[in-house]
C-alpha positions as CSV (number, residue, x, y, z in Angstrom):
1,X,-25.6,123.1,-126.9
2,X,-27.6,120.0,-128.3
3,X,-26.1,118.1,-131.5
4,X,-26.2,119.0,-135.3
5,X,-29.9,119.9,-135.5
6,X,-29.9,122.8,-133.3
7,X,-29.1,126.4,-135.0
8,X,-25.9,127.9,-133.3
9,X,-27.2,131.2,-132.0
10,X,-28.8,131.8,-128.8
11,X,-32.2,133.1,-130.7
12,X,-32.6,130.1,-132.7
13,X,-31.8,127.8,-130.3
14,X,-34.6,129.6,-128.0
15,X,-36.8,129.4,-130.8
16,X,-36.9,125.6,-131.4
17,X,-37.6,125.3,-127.3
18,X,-40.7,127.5,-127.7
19,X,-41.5,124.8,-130.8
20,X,-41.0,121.8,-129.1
21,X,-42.3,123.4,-125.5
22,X,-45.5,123.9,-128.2
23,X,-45.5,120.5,-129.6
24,X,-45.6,118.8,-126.5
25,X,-47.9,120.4,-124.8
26,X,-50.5,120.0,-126.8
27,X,-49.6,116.4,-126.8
28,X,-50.7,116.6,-122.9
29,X,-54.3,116.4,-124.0
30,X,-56.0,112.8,-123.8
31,X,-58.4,114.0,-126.9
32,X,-55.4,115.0,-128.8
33,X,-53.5,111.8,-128.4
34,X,-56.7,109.8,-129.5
35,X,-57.0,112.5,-132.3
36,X,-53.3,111.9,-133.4
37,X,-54.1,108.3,-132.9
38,X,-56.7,107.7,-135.4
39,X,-55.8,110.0,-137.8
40,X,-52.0,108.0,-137.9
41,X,-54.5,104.8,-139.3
42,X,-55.8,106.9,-142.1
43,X,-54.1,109.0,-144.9
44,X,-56.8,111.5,-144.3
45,X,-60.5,112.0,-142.9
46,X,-63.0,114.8,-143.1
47,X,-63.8,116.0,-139.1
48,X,-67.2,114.5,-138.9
49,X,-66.0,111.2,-139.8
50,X,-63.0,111.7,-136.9
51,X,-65.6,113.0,-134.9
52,X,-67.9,109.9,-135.2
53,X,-65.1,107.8,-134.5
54,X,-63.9,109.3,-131.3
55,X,-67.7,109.4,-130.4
56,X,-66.9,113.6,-130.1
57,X,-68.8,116.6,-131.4
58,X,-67.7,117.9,-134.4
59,X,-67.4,121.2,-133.1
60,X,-65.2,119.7,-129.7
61,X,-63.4,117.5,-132.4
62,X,-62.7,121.4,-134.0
63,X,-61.4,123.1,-131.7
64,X,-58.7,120.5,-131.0
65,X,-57.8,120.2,-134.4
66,X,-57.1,123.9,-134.5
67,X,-54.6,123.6,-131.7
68,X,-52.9,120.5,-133.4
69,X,-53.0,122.7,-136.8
70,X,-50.9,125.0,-134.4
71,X,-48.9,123.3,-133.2
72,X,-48.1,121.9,-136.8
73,X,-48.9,118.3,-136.0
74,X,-51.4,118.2,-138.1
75,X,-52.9,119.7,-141.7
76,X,-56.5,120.8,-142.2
77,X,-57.7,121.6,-145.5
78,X,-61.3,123.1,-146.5
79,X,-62.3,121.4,-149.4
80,X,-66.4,122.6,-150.4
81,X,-68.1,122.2,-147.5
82,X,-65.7,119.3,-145.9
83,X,-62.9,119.8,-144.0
84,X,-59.7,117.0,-144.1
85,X,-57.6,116.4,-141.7
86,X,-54.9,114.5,-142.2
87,X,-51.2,114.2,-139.6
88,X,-48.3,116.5,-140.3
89,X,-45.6,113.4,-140.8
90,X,-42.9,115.7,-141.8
91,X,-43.3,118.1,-139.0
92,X,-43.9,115.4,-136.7
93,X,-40.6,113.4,-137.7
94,X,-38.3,116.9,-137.3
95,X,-39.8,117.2,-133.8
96,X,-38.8,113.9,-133.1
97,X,-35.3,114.3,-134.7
98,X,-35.0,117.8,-132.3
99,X,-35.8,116.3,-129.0
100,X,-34.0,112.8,-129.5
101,X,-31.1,115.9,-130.7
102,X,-32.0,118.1,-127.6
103,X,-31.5,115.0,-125.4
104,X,-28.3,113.9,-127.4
105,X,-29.7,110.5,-127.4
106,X,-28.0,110.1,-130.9
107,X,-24.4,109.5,-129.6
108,X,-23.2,106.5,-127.4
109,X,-25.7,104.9,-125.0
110,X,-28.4,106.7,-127.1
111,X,-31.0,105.2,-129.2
112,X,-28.4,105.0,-132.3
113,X,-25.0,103.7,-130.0
């Protein structure tokens, strides 16, 4: 098995595949990337705004959102009648952290040796 992130047991170990398997998949969307990309230049914006700035409908600019909310990369919030949007930095760091661990790119020759 990976290094000290990963849970001993067979389930949670499966578990945090599904998570990452999750994560990065929705990463495979050019949208989401850009998404991810301006949101990481801003502590938080309300969806029209992002959707202005990616040139994007705001119901398009939705819909993605919902799958990043899914995929915990990023936080929406409802707030009156605007909706924020800001990244998930803490989720996105532990997903980092579990595939550098996954890879065990944290021991010699890795990206820490």
């Amino acid at each position: 098995m990976p290094g000290d992130l990963w849970p001993t047991g067979d389930k949670e170990f499966r578990e945090q595949l599904w998570q990452l398997r999750l994560h990065f998949t929705e990463l495979a969307s050019f949208t989401r990337l850009h998404i991810l990309s301006v949101l990481a230049e801003h502590d938080e914006m309300t969806v029209g705004e992002l959707a202005r700035s990616l040139h994007r409908s705001q119901p398009l600019v939705s819909w993605h959102l919902r799958r990043l909310k899914k995929a915990a990369l990023v936080r929406v919030e409802k707030r009156g009648r605007e909706t924020f949007c800001s990244i998930n930095r803490e989720e996105v760091e532990r997903f980092l952290r579990l595939y550098v661990d996954l890879l065990s790119l944290n021991g010699p020759g890795g990206l820490d040796g």
